[in-house]
C-alpha positions in Angstrom: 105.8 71.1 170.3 106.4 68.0 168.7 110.5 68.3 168.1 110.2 69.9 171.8 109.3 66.9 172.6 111.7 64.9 170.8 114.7 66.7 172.2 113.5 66.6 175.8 113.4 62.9 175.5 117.0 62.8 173.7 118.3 64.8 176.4 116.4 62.1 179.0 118.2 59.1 177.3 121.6 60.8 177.3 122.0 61.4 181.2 120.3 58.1 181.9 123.2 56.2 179.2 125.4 58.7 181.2 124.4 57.5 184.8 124.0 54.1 184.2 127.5 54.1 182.6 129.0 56.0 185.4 127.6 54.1 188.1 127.4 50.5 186.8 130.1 48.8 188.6 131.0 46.1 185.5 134.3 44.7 184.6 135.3 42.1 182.4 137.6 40.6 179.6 135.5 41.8 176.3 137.0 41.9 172.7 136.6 45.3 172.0 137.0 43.8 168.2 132.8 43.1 168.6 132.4 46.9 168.6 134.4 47.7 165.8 132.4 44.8 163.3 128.7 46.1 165.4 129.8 49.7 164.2 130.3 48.6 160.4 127.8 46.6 160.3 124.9 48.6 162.0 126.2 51.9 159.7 125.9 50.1 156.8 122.2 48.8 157.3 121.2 52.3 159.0 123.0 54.4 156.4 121.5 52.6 153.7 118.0 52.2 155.3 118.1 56.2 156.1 119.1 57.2 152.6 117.0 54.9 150.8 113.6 56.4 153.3 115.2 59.8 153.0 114.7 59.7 148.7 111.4 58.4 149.1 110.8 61.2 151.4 112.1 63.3 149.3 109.7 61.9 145.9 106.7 62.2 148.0 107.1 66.0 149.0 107.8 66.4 144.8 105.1 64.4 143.8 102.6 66.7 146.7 103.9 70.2 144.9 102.9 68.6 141.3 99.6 67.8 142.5 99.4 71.6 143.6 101.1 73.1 140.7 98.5 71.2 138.7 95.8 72.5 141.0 96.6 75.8 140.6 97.2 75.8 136.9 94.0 74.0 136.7 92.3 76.5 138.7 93.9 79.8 136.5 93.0 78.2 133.2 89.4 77.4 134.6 89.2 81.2 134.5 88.9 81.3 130.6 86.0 79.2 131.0 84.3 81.7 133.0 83.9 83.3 136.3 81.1 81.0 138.0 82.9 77.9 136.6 86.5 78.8 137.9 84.9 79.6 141.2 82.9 76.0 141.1 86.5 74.5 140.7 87.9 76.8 143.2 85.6 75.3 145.9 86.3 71.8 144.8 90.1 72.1 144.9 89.4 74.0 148.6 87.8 70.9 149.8 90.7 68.6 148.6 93.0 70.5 150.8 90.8 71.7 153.9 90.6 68.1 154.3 94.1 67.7 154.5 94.9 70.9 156.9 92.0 70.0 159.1 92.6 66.3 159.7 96.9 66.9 159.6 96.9 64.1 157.6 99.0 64.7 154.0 97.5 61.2 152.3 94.0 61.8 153.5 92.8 61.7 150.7 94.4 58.7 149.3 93.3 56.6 152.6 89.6 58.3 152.8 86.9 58.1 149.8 86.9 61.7 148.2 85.0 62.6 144.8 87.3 66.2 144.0 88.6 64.7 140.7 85.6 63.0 139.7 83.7 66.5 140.8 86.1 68.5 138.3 85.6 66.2 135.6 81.8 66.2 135.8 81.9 70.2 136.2 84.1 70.5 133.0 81.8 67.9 130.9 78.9 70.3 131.9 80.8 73.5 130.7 82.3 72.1 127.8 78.7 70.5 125.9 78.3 73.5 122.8 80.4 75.4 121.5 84.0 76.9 122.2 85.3 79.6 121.3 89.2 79.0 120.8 91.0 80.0 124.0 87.9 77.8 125.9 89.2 74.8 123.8 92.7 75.9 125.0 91.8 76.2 128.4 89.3 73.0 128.6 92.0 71.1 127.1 95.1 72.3 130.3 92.4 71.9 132.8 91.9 67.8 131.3 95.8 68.0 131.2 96.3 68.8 134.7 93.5 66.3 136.0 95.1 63.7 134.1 98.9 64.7 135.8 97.2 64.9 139.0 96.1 61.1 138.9 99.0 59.8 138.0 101.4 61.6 140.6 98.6 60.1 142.9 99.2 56.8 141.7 103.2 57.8 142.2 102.5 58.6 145.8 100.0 55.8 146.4 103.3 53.4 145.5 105.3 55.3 147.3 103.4 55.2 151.0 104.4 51.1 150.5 107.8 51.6 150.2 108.2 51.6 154.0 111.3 49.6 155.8 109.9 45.4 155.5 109.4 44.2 159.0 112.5 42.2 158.9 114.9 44.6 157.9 114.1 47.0 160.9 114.4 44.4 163.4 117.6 43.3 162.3 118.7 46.9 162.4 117.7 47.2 166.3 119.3 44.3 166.9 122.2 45.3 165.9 122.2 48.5 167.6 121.4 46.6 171.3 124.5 44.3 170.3 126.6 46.9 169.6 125.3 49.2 173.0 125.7 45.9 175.0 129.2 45.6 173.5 130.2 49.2 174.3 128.4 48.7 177.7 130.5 46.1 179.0 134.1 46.1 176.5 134.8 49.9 177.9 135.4 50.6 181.5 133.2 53.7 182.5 132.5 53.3 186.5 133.4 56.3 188.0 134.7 57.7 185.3 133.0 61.0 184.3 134.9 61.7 180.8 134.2 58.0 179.9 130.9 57.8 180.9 129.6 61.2 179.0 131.6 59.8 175.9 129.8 56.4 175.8 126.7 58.5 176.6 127.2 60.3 173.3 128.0 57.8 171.4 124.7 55.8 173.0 122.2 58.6 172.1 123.4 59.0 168.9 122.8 55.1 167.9 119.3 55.7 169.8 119.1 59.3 167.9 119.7 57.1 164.1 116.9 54.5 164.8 114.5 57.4 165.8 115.5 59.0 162.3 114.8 56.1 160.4 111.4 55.2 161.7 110.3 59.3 161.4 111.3 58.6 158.2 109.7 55.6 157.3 106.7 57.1 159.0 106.9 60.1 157.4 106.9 62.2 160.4 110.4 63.7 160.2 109.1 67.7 160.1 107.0 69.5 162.7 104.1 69.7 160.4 102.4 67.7 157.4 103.9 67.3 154.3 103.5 70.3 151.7 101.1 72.0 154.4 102.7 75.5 153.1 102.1 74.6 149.5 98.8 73.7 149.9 97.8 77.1 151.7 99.8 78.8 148.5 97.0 76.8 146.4 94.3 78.0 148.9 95.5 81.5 148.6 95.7 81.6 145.1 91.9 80.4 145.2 91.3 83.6 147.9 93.2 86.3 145.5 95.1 86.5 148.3 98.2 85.9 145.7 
């Protein structure tokens, strides 16, 4: 529904560029030179906007399926330290994510108050008091491993959700895209001309198309759904014996 959205509204910018082109009587004695610098200049702060949001989009999703990986390896070696304890952790790691699926939020739980990894670690203290036999030690000792991997990718992605496009930076970017629109607007003659018109049309909607891009990206919203929704209903799964 979402990208439905998105590309009815693309498609509702491009014939109103078009029309406005087409029937926009203006004429003048522009330096078509203005386009050619706008261009450069406006790819160079987009391209390097869009790749830098695009890595950071792409160290988020990797540091999401390390916290799962670690969920479900914690969850697997909880087994060793019985059933009723593994299915203790089972409902605590089910709570960490339902929270996420319910409220379609992928950092809830770095934006709301949640106890899961302070639950775990007060479930294994209670388990652990007494004595082990040696695969328990084994097991008690990956289950502290992946707790302590899982806080610090959540540190990772706690530094990462500031890395957003400074304030600055993204307004100099869109006003650099309404010079270079105004430029094209008025250095190429378009009225009543169809070809011209849908070619500055294109050309239009793709500069409106980049700056949509970039702020999905800096908002994280560049996919229908959340981020590592299917990975966390593999952890859920694995928790169900479903796999």
């Amino acid at each position: 529904m979402k990208n439905f959205k998105l590309i009815l509204s693309i498609i509702i910018i491009f014939v109103v560029f078009v029309c406005l082109y087409y029937f926009t009587p203006i004429k003048g004695n522009f330096d078509k030179t203005l386009i050619t610098i706008s261009t450069f200049v406006f790819t160079i702060c987009a391209g390097f906007f869009i790749s830098r949001q695009g890595s950071r989009y792409s160290e988020i999703r990797k540091s999401i399926s390390n916290i799962d990986g670690n969920f479900s390896s914690l969850y697997r070696s909880s087994g060793h330290l019985g059933i009723e304890t593994q299915e203790k952790m089972g409902q605590l790691i089910k709570i960490y994510y339902k929270n996420i699926l319910e409220s379609k939020l992928w950092n809830y739980n770095l934006t709301h108050k949640t106890t899961t990894l302070t639950d775990l670690h007060k479930l294994l203290d209670s388990v652990t008091r007494g004595t082990l036999s040696p695969i328990e030690n084994i097991a008690a000792s990956r289950v502290m491993l992946s707790l302590g991997n899982i806080q610090l990718e959540r540190k990772n992605l706690v530094a990462l959700c500031e890395e957003r496009v400074p304030f600055f930076q993204l307004i100099t970017t869109y006003f650099l895209s309404f010079t270079l629109l105004f430029a094209l607007f008025v250095a190429i003659p378009s009225n009543h001309l169809l070809v011209e018109s849908f070619l500055k049309g294109v050309f239009s909607t793709s500069v409106i198309i980049i700056l949509i891009l970039l702020k999905q990206l800096d908002k994280l919203e560049l996919f229908e759904g959340i981020i590592g929704e299917h990975s966390a209903r593999d952890v859920i799964d694995i928790i169900d014996n479903k796999k």
